[in-house]
C-alpha positions, 0 to 999 in steps of 0.5 A: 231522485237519489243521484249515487254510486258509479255513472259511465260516461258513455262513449259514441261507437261508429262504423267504418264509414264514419256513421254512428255505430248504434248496434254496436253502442247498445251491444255496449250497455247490454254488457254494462247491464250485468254490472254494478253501474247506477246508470248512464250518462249520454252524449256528454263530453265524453260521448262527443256530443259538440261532434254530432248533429241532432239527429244523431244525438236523438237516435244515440238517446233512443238507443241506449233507452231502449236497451238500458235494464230498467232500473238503471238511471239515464242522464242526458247530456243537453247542455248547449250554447244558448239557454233556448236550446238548452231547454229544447233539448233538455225537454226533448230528452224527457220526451224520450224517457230520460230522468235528468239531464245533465247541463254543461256550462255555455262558454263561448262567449266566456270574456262577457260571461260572470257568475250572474249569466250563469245563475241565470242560465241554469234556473232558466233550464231548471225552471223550464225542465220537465226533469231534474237538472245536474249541472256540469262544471268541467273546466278542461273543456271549457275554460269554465268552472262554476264557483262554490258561491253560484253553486250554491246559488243553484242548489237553492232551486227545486230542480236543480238536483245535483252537480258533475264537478269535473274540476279535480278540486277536492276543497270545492266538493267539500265547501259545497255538500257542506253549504247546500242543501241535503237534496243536492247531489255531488258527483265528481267527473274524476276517477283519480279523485273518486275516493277523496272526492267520496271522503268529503261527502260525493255521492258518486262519480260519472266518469269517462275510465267508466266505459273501459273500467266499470267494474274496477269504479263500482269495487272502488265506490263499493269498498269505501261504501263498506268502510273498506278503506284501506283497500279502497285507497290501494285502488283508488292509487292503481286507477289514478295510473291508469286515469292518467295514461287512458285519458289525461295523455291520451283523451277519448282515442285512449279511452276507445282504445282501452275499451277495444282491448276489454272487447267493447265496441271503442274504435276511433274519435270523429274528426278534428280528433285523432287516432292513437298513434302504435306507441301510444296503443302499445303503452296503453295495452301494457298498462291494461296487461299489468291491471288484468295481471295484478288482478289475476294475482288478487 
């Protein structure tokens, strides 16, 4: 299975009581369908997956299943704090036709956790998965980041097909395509460092700005594909901007956001989280103003 090109990480809709939006998530991939993104990514960190119950997370995956034009490529996130329901949900997610399943580091126990917890963990999963198993370092969220050695450790094992590296660390994609094996698929989880991250060897990205942006991620893949380069790091600039004030300052309220001004369905984060505040919305409108603009121009 061939793990390439650009992968939104997908965002969790809801309607004005609080409960998830399904009509309105499919009326998402729907339009996503007509561009040029790989596939999907489902109830990852972006799709507030620790703020939804299990119910919940299988109707979201049956949803985008449903509606997903077939030659799309759906990931399900299923990583969770113990390795048992880890492999719960992983089978569970094959079950409803997913093709990988995308497997976030367990990190609540973080002071009693090392390298050999986390090898044993993911060849666990990998050895009980139905599907192929990405895993997932994102350290932001967890305080956790998979180091070259285990990674490497991991990409030994037959289902283990890749790794969503959201670390930022351009030294660690490069160390690791260069010591695994060549099935082993590199993806980086940012879309400020997609074309450097292309540069040393990814083969694509799964990204939160995906969900507002798709079509700017595909052009920036596309161009350094084609051998672009030049325009591609003219993009590549622009989108680090736009990664910074949407998501770095502002998180999964300014990704909402962003996506209600291009006309998805965005709305507001669950509780604990927040809303944007009117200056924060202001500043991310006019950002997206100048990119529609400069495009405009182009």
């Amino acid at each position: 299975m061939e793990f390439r090109g650009i992968f939104p990480a997908l965002t969790t809709p809801y309607e004005a009581d609080g409960e998830v939006s399904l009509a309105g998530l499919k009326e998402n991939i729907r339009r996503y369908n007509k561009t040029g993104l790989a596939g999907y990514v489902v109830i990852g960190s972006t799709g507030e997956s620790v703020l939804l119950g299990r119910e919940e997370a299988d109707a979201i995956l049956a949803a985008v299943k449903e509606v997903a034009a077939p030659e799309k490529l759906l990931i399900a996130g299923t990583g969770a704090e113990s390795t048992s329901e880890t492999m719960a949900r992983t089978k569970r997610a094959a079950t409803l036709g997913y093709q990988a399943a995308l497997v976030k580091t367990p990190y609540y126990y973080k002071p009693s956790y090392h390298a050999e917890n986390y090898i044993r963990h993911f060849r666990a999963v990998a050895d009980a998965s139905p599907i192929p198993v990405l895993l997932y370092s994102v350290p932001v969220f967890t305080g956790v980041t998979l180091e070259t050695p285990e990674i490497l450790a991991l990409a030994e094992h037959p289902n283990i097909a890749g790794i969503k590296d959201s670390s930022g660390s351009i030294q660690r994609i490069g160390e690791v395509v260069a010591g695994a094996p060549a099935k082993f698929h590199v993806l980086t989880g940012g879309a400020a460092v997609l074309y450097p991250a292309l540069a040393v060897g990814a083969k694509g990205a799964i990204l939160a700005l995906a969900s507002a942006l798709p079509e700017k991620l595909v052009e920036l893949y596309d161009l350094f594909i084609q051998g672009k380069h030049a325009q591609a790091k003219d993009l590549q600039l622009a989108l680090a901007g736009a990664s910074k004030r949407i998501l770095t300052e502002n998180g999964i309220a300014g990704l909402k956001y962003a996506m209600d001004l291009r006309n998805y369905h965005g709305g507001v984060p669950r509780l604990p989280l927040l809303p944007l505040t009117e200056d924060k919305e202001r500043q991310i409108a006019a950002l997206l103003a100048q990119h529609e603009s400069s495009a405009a121009r182009v």
